[in-house]
N, C-alpha and C positions, 0 to 999 in steps of 0.2 A: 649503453647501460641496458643491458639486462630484464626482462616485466619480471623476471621473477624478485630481482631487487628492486623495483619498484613497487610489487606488490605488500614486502618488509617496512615499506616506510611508514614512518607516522607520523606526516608532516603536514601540516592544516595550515590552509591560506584563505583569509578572508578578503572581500573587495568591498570598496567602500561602504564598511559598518558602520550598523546605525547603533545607537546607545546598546542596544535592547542586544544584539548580536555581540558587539564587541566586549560588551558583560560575561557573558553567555559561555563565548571560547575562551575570552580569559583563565575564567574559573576552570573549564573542560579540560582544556592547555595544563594546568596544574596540577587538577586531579591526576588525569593519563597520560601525564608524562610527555604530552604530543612535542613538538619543534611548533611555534606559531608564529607565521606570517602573514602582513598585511599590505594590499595594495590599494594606492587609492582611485584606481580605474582599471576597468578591463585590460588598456594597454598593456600596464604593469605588471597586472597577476598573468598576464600572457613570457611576456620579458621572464619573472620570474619562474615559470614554469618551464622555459628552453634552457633556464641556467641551473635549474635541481631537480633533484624528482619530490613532487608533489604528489599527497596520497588523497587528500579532499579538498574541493575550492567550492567556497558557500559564497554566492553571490550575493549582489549586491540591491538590494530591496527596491529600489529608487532606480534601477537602470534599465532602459528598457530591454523589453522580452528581446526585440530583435536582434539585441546586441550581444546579450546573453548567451544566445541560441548560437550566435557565427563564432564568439569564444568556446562555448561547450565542442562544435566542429573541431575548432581549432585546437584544444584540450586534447582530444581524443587522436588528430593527426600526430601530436608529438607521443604522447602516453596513452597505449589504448586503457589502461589500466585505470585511468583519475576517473575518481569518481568526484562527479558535481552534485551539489544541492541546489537549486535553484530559491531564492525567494524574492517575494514581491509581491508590493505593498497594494496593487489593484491589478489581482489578476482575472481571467476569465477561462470558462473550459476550452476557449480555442488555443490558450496557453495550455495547457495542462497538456490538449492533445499533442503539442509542439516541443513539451517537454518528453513526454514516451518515445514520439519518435525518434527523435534526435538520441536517447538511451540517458536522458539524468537519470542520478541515482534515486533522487526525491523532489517535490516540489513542495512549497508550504507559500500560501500569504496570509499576510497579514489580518487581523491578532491571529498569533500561533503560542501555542504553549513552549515555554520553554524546555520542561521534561521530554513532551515528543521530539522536538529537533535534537536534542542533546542524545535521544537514545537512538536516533536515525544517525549522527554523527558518528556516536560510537560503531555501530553496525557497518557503517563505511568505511573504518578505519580497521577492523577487526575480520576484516573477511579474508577469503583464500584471495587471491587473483581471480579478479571479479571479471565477471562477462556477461553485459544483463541478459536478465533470464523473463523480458518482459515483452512479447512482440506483438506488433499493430498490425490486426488484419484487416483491418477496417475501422475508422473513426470520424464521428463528425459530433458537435455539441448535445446533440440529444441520443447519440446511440454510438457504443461504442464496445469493438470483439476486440480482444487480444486471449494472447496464451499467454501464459503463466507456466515460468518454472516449478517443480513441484520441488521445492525446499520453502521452508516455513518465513528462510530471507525476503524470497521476494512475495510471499502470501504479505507481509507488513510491509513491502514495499507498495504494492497494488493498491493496500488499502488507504495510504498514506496517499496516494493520486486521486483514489474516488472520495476520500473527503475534503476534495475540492470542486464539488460540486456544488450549484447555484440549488441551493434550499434551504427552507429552514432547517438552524440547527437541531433540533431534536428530532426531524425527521432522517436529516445527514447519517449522524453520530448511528441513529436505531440499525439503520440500513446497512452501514460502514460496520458496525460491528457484527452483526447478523453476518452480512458477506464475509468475512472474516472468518466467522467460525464455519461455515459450509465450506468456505473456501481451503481453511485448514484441515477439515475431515475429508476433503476430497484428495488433496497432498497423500497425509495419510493413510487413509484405510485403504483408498482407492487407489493411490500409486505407492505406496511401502516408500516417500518420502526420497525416491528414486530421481534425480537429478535431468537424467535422460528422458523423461515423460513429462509433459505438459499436460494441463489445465485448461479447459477452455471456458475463458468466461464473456458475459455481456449485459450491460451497464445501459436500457434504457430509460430514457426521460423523459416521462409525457404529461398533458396540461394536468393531467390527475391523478398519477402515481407515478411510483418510479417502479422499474421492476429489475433483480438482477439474477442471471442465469448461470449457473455454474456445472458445467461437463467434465465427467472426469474420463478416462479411458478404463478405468478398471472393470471385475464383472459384476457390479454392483451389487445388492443384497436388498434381501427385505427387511424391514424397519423391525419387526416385532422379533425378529432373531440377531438382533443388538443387544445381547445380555450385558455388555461395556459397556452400554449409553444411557443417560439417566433418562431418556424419553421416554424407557419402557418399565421405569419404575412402578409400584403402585400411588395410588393417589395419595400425597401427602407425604411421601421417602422419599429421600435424596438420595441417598444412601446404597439402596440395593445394590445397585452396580458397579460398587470397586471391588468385591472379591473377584467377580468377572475379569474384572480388567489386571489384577494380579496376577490371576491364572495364566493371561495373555500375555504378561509382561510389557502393559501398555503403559504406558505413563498417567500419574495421578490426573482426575477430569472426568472427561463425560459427558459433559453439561451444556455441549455444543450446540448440538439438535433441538435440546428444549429450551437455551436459552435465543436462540434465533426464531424458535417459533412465538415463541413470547413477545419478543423488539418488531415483528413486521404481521402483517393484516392474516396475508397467506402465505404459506410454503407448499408450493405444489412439484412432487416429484415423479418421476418416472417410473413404470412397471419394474425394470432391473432397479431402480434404485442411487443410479451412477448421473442423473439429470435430475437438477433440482431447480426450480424460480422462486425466488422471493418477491413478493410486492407488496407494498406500502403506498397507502391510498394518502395524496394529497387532498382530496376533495371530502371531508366527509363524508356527501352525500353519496358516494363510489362504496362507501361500508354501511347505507344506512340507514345513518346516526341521526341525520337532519334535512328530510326531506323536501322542508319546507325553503330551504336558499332560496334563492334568486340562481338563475345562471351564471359565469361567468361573464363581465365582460369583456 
């Protein structure tokens, strides 16, 4: 068989679903027409997968990572092309890092939204013949480099792995979407959305912020010569900058820049323009707000 028929397929296998999942693809199965099958252990959706071509296999919330990890191996010996999801119900960032390597297409645990896995499933089902675009150059729980391919797929794949980060949620979510949009302008402006060009980002985590770094290869620019970008609006307009971006033939937005300087403490960038870090203070007292703490213990 073929990857390029195999890349055609739209045939989704689940392994031992838990309520919350086999709800989930039911409905999804429906909507998009997928083929859905279900195994009730790794064995199986392995069996299954040497007897048809499979396009996604969303594991199995409850089984362990390690097992997971030798099926996704195994996955990928028969069809380079299946894309896995990974989920699980108590994971940690040494999973996460285990999941990059290894090239799943996403990871989620538990509570996950149902709208994100459902639109991370559709993305894995609707892509060209996939070959991730996500590489570890270096990883350990508090600090972690990869590239990034520069299409907007894997900008929401990336971001879909750093919010599985050990923090609180609204400091997560701030971070994860912040990175997100630099991360997207950096695709963008900085590579023209070019395939062939990587991103380099990095993802550290310390007792009292987090900080994340995003390099692009292009020749970067100065901030105040963003007529496209709502950062450089006047105070109080949203607005100024979509004739800009008409002109450009850029797509409706803008709002990238000012909305990630808003969600994190600082945005500190580079003289060209093409390096940027974001940080977000865990500590108060690291912005402060309240000097008075006590130390950590």
């Amino acid at each position: 068989m073929s990857s390029a028929t195999a890349c055609l397929s739209k045939a989704v296998l689940t392994v031992d679903a838990q309520p919350q999942v086999s709800d989930l693809f039911v409905r999804l199965a429906w909507q998009e027409g997928w083929a859905l099958q279900r195994a009730p252990d790794n064995k199986a959706a392995l069996a299954l997968a040497k007897a048809s071509l499979i396009d996604l296999v969303i594991t199995g919330e409850k089984i362990p990572m390690l097992d997971d990890l030798q099926l996704l191996a195994e996955l990928h010996s028969i069809h380079p092309h299946i894309r896995v999801i990974i989920l699980k119900q108590h994971g940690n960032p040494e999973d996460v890092i285990a999941s990059l390597r290894q090239h799943a297409f996403s990871y989620f645990r538990t509570p996950f939204d149902d709208d994100t896995l459902a639109e991370m499933a559709r993305m894995a089902v609707t892509q060209s013949c996939w070959v991730d675009g996500i590489e570890v150059v270096s990883a350990q729980p508090d600090w972690i480099r990869l590239l990034a391919r520069c299409t907007r797929e894997t900008a929401e794949r990336l971001v879909q792995f750093l919010r599985q980060a050990d923090l609180p949620y609204a400091a997560r979510e701030d971070m994860a979407v912040a990175g997100y949009e630099i991360l997207l302008n950096a695709i963008e402006h900085g590579c023209q959305f070019d395939p062939e060009k990587y991103v380099e980002v990095a993802y550290l985590h310390a007792r009292r912020m987090i900080m994340c770094r995003v390099k692009d290869p292009g020749d970067g620019f100065a901030l105040e010569e963003l007529r496209h970008a709502a950062v450089n609006n006047p105070a109080g307009d949203l607005f100024t900058h979509l004739p800009a971006r008409e002109e450009q033939g850029l797509r409706p937005g803008g709002f990238g820049l000012l909305l990630a300087n808003k969600l994190v403490d600082e945005m500190i960038r580079s003289e060209q323009g093409n390096d940027v870090i974001l940080i977000k203070y865990l500590d108060p007292r690291a912005r402060g707000d309240s000097p008075s703490l006590p130390p950590p213990v």
